[in-house]
Backbone as JSON Lines, residues from 0, in Angstrom:
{"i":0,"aa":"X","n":[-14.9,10.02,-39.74],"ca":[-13.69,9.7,-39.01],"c":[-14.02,8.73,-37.87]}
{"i":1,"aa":"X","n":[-13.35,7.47,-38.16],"ca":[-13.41,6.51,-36.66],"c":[-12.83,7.07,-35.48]}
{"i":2,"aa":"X","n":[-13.72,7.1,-34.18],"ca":[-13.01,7.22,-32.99],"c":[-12.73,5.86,-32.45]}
{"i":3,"aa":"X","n":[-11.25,6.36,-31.68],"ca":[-10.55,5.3,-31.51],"c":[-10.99,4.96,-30.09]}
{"i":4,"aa":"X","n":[-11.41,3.48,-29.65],"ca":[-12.19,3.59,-28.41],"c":[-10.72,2.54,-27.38]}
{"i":5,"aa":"X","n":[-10.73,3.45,-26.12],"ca":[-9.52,3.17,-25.18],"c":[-10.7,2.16,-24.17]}
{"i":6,"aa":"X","n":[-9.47,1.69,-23.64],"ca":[-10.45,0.97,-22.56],"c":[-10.16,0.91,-21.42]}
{"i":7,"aa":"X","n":[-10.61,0.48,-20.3],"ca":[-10.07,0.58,-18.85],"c":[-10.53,-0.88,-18.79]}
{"i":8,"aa":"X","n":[-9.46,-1.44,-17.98],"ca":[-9.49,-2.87,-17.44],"c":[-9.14,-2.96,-15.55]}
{"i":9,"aa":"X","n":[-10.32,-3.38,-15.11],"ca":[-10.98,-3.35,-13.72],"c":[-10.77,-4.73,-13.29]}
{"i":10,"aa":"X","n":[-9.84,-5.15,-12.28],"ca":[-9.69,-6.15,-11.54],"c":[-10.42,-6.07,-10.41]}
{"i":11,"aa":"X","n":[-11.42,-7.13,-9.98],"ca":[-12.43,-7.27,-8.75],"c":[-11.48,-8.85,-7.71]}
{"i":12,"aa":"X","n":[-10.64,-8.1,-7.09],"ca":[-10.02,-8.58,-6.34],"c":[-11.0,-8.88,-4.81]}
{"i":13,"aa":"X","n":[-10.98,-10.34,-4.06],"ca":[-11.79,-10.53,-2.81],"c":[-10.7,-10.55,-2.04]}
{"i":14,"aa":"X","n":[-11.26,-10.11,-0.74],"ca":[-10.41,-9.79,0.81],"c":[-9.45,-11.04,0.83]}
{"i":15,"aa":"X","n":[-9.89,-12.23,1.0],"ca":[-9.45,-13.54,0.92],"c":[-8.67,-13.7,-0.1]}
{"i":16,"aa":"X","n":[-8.36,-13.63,-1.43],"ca":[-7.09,-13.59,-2.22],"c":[-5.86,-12.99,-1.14]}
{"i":17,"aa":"X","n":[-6.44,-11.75,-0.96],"ca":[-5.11,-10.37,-0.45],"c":[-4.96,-11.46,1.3]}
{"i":18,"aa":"X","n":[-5.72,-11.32,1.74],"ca":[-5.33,-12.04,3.18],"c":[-4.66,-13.22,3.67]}
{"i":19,"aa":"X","n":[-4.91,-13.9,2.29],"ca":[-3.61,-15.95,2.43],"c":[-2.15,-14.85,2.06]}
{"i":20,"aa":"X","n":[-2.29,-13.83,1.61],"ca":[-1.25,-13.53,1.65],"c":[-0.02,-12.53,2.48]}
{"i":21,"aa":"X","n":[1.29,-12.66,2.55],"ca":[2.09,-11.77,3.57],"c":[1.95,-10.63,3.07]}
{"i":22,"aa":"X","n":[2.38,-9.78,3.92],"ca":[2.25,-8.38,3.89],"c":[3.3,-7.69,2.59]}
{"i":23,"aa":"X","n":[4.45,-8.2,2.38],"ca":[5.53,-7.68,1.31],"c":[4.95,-8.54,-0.42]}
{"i":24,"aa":"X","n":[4.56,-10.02,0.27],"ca":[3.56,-10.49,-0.93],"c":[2.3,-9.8,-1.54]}
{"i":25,"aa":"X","n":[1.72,-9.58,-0.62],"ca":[0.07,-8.86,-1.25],"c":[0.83,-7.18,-1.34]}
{"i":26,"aa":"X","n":[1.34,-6.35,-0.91],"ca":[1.77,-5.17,-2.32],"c":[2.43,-5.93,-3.26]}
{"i":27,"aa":"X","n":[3.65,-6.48,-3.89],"ca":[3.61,-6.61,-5.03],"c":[2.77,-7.2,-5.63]}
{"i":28,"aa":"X","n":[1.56,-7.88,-5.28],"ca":[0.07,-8.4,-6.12],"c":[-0.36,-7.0,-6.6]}
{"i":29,"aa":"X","n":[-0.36,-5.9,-6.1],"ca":[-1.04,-5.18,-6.0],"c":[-0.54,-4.19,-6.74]}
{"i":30,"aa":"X","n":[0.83,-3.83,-6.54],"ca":[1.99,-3.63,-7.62],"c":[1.87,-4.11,-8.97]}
{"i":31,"aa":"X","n":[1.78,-5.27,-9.14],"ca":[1.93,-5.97,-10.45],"c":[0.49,-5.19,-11.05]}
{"i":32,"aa":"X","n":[-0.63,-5.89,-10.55],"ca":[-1.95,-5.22,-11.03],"c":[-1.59,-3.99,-11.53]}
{"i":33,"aa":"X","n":[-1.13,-3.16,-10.66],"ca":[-1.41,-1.58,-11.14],"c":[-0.72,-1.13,-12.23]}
{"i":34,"aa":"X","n":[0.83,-1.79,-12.22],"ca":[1.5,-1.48,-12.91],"c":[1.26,-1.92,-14.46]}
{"i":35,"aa":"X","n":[0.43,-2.89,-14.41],"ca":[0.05,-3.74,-15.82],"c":[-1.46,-3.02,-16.66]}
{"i":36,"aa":"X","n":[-1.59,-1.73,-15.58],"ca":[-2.56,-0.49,-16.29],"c":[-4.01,-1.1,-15.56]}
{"i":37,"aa":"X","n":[-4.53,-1.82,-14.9],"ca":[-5.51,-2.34,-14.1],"c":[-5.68,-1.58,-12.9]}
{"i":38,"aa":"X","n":[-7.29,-1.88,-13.02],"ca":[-7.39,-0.83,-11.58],"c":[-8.08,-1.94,-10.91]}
{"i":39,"aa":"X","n":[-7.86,-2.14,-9.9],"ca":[-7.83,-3.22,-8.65],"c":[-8.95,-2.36,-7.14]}
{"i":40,"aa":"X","n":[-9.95,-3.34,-7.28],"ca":[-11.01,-3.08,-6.37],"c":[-11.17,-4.23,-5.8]}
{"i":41,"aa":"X","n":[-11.11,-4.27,-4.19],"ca":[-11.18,-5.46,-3.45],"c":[-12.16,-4.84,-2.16]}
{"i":42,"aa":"X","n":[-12.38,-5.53,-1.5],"ca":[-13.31,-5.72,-0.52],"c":[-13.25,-5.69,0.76]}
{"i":43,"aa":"X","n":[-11.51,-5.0,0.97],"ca":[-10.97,-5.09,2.47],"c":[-9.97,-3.58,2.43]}
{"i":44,"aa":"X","n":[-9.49,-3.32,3.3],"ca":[-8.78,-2.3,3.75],"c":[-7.43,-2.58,3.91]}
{"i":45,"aa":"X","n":[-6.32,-2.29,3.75],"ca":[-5.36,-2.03,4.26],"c":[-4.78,-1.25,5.38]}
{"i":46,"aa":"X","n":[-4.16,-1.94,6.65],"ca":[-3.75,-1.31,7.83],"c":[-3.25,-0.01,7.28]}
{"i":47,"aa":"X","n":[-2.93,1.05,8.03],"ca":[-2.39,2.08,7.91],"c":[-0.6,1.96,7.45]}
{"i":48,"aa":"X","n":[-0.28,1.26,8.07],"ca":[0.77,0.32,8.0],"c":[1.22,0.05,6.61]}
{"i":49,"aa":"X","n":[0.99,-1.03,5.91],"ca":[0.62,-1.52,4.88],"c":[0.23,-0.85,3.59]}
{"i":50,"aa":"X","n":[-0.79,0.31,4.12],"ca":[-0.69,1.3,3.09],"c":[0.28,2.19,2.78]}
{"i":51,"aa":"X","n":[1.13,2.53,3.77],"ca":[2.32,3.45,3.85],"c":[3.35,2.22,3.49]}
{"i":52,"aa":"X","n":[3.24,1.26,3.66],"ca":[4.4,0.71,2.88],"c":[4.18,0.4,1.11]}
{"i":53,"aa":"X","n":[2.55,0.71,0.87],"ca":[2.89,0.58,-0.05],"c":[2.79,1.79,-1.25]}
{"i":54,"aa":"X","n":[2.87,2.52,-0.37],"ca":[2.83,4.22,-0.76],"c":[4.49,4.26,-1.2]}
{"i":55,"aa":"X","n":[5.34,3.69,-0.25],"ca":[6.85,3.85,-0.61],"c":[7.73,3.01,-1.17]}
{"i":56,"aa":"X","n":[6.5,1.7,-1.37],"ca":[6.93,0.4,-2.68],"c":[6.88,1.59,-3.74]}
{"i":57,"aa":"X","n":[5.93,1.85,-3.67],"ca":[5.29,2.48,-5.23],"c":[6.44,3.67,-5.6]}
{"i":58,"aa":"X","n":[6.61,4.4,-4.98],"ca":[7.39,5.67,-4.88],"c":[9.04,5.38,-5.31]}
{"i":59,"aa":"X","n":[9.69,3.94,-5.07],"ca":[10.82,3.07,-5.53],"c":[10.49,2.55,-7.1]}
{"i":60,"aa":"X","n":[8.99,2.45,-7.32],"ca":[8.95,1.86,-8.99],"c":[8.36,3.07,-9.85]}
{"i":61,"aa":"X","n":[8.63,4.3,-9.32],"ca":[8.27,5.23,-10.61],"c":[9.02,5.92,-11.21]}
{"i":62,"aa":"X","n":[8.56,5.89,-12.48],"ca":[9.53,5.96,-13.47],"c":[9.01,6.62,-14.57]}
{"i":63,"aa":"X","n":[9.04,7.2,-16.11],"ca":[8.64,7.66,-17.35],"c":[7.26,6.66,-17.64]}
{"i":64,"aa":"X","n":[7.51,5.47,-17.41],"ca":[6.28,4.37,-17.75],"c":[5.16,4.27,-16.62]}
{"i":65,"aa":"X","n":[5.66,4.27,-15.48],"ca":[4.91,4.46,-14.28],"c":[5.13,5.46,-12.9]}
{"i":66,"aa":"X","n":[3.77,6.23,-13.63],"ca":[3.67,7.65,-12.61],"c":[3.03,7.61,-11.3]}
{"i":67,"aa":"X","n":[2.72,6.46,-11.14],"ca":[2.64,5.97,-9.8],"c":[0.98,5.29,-9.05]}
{"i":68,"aa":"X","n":[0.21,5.75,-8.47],"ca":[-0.63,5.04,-8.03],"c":[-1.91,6.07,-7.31]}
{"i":69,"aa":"X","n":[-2.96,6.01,-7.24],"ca":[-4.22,6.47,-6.77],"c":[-4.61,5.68,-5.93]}
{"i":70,"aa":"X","n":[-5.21,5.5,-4.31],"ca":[-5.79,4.82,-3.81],"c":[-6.74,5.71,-2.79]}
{"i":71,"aa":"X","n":[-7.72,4.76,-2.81],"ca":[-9.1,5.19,-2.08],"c":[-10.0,4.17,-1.29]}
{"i":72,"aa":"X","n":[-9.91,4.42,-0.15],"ca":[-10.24,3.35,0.72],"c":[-11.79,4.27,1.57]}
{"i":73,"aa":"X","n":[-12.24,2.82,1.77],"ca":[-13.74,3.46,2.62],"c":[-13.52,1.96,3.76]}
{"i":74,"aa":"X","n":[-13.91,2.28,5.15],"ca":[-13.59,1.18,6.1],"c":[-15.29,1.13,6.36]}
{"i":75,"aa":"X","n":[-15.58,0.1,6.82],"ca":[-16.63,-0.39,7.52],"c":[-17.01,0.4,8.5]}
{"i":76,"aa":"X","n":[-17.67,0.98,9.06],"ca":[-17.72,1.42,10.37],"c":[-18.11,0.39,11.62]}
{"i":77,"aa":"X","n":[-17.32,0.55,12.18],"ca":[-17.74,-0.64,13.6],"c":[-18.25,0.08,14.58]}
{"i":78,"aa":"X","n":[-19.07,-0.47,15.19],"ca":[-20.04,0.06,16.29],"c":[-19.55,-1.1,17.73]}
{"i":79,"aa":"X","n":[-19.51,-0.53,18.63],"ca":[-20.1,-1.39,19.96],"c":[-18.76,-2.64,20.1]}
{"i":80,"aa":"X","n":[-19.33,-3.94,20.24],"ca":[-18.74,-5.27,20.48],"c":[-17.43,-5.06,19.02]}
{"i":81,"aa":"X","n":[-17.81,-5.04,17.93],"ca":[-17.39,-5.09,16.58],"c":[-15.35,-3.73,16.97]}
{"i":82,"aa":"X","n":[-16.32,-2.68,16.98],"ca":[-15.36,-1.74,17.7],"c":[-14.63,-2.2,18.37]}
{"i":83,"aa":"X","n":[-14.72,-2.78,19.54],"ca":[-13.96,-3.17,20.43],"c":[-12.58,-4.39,20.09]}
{"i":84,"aa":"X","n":[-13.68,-5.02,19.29],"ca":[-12.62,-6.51,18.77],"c":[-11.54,-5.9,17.67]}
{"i":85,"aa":"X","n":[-11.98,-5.16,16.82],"ca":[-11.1,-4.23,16.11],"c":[-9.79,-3.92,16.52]}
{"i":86,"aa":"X","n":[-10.01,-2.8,17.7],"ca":[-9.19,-1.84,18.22],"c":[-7.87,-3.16,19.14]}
{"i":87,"aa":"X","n":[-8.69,-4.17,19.67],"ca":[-8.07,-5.01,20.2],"c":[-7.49,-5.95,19.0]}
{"i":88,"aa":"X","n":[-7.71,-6.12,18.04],"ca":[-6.75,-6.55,17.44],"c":[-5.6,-6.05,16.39]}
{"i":89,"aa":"X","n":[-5.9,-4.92,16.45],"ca":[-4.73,-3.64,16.1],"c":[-3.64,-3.61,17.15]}
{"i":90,"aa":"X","n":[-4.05,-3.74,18.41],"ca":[-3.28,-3.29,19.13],"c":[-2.38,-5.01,19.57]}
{"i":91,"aa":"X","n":[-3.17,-6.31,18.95],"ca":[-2.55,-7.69,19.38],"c":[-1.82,-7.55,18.2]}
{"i":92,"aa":"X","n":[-1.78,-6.93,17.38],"ca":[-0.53,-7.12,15.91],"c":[0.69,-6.48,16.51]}
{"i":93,"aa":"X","n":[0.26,-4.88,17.36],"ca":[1.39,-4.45,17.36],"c":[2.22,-4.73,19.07]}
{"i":94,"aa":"X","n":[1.48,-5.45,19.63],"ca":[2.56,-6.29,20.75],"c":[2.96,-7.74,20.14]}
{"i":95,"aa":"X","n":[2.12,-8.16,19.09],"ca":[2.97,-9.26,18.63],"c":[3.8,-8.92,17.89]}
{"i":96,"aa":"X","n":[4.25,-8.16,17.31],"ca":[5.6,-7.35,16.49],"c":[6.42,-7.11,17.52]}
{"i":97,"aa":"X","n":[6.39,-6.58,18.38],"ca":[7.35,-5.93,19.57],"c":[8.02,-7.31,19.82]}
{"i":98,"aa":"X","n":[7.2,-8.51,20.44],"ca":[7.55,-9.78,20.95],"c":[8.69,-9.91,19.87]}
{"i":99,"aa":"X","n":[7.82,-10.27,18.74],"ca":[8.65,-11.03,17.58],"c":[10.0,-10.55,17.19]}
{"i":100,"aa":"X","n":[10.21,-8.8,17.06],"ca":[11.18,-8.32,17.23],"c":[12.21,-8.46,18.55]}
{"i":101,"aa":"X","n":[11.65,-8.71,19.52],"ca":[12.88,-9.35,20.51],"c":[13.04,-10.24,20.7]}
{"i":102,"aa":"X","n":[12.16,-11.2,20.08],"ca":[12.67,-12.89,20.18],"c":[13.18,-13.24,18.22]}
{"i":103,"aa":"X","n":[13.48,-12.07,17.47],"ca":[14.31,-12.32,16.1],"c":[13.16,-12.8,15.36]}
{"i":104,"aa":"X","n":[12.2,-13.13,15.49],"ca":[10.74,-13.79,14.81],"c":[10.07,-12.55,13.87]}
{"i":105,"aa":"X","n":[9.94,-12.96,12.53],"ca":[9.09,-12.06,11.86],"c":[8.0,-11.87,12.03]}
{"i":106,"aa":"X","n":[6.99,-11.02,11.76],"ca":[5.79,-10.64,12.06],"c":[4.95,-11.5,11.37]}
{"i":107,"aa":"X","n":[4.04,-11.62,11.83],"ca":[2.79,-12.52,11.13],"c":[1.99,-11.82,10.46]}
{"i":108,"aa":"X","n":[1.15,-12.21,9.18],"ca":[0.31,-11.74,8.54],"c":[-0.49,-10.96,9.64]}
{"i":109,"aa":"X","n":[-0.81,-9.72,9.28],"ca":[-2.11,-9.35,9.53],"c":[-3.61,-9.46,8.93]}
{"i":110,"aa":"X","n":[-4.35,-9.41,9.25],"ca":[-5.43,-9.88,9.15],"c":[-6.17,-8.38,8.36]}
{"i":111,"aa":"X","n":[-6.63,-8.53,6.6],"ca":[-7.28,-6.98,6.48],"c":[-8.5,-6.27,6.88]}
{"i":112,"aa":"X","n":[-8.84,-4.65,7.27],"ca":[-9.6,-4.53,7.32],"c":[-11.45,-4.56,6.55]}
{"i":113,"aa":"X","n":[-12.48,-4.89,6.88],"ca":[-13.86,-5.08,6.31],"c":[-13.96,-3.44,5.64]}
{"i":114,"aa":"X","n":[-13.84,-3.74,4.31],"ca":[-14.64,-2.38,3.73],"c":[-14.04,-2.47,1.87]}
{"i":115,"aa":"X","n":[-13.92,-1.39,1.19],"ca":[-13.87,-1.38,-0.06],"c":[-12.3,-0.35,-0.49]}
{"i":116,"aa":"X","n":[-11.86,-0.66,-1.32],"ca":[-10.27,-0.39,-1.79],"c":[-10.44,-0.12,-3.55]}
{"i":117,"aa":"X","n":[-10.27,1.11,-3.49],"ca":[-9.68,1.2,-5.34],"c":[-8.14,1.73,-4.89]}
{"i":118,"aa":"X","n":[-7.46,1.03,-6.14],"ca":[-5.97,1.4,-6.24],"c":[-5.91,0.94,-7.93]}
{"i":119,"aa":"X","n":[-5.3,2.38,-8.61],"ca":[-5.37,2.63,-10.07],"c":[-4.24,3.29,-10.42]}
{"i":120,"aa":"X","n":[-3.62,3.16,-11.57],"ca":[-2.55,3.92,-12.11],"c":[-2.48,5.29,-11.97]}
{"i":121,"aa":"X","n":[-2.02,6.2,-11.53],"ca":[-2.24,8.15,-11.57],"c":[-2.2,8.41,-13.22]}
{"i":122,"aa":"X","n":[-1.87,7.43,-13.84],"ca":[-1.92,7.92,-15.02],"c":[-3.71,7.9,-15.51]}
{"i":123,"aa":"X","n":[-4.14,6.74,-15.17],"ca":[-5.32,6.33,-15.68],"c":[-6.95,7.38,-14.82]}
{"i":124,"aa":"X","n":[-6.29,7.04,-13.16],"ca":[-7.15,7.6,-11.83],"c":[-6.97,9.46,-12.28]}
{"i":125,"aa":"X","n":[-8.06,10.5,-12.65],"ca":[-7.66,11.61,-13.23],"c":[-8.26,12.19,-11.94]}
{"i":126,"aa":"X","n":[-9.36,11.32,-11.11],"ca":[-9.66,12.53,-9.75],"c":[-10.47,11.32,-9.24]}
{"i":127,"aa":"X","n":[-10.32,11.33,-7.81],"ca":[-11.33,10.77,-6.8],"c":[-11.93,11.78,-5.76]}
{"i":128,"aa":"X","n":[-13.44,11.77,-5.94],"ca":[-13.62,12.62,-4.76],"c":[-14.42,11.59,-3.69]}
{"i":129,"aa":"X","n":[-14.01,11.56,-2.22],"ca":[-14.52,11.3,-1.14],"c":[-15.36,11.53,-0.48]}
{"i":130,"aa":"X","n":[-16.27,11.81,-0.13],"ca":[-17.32,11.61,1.05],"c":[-17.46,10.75,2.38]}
{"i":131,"aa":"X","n":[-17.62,10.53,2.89],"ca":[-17.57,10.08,4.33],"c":[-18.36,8.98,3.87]}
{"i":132,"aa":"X","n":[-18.99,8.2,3.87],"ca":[-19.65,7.11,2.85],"c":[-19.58,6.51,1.9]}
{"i":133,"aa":"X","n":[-18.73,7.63,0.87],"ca":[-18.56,6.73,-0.66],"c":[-17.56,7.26,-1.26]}
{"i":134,"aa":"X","n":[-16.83,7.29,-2.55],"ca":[-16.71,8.31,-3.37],"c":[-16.66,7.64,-4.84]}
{"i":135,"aa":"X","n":[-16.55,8.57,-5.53],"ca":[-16.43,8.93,-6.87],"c":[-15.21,9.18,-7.68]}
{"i":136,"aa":"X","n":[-15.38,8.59,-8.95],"ca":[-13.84,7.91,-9.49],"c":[-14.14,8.4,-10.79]}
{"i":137,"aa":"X","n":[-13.25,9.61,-11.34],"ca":[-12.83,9.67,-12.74],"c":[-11.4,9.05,-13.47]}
{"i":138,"aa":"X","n":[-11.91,7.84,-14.11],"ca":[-11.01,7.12,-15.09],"c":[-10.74,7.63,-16.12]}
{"i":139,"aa":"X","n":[-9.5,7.79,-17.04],"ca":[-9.7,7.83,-18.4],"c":[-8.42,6.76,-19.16]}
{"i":140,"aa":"X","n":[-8.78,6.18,-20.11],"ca":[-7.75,5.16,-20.62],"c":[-6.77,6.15,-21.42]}
């Protein structure tokens, strides 16, 4: 008896694709990917922000065909000078939003965080386990 062999198809997405792009643009990139059964690994982080928006993109496109989405993020750790420029530019996004919102001006791209991103179909993603350093990804097609 032939076994029938399934496959998983792995998109290696770079920080720089996701970052020329706006914030409502890069989830549906990311959207499209997932939804087209691809599991999408890139090289940057998503704000907290950004991830919750696209926790509730996703949550608007599920349906019988799509059960929705797995994501697993690991950030860089910043130390010292690195830390500092970070925290200060988290906090220059969200007084430049405040501005922009009282002068009618939309928000500007943010800039993503340094580190590593899987985001996979829940149909396909069957368990991720985390560690403080890494984790571990059971796929099945």
């Amino acid at each position: 008896m032939k076994k029938r062999v399934r496959k998983l198809k792995m998109d290696f997405v770079s920080s720089t694709t996701l970052d020329e792009k706006t914030e409502k643009k890069r989830i549906k990139f990311i959207l499209d990917k997932v939804k087209d059964g691809s599991i999408l690994v890139t090289d940057a982080v998503l704000n907290p922000k950004e991830e919750m928006s696209l926790i509730k993109e996703t949550m608007r496109k599920v349906d019988d065909g799509f059960p929705g989405i797995e994501i697993c993020s690991l950030k860089k750790q910043t130390r010292g000078f690195e830390f500092l420029v970070e925290n200060l530019s988290d906090r220059r996004d969200k007084v430049r939003d405040f501005f922009g919102k009282l002068t009618g001006r939309k928000s500007s791209k943010k800039g993503l965080r340094t580190g590593i991103t899987l985001i996979g179909p829940a149909k396909v993603i069957k368990s991720i386990k985390k560690n403080p350093n890494s984790f571990s990804v059971l796929a099945e097609a």
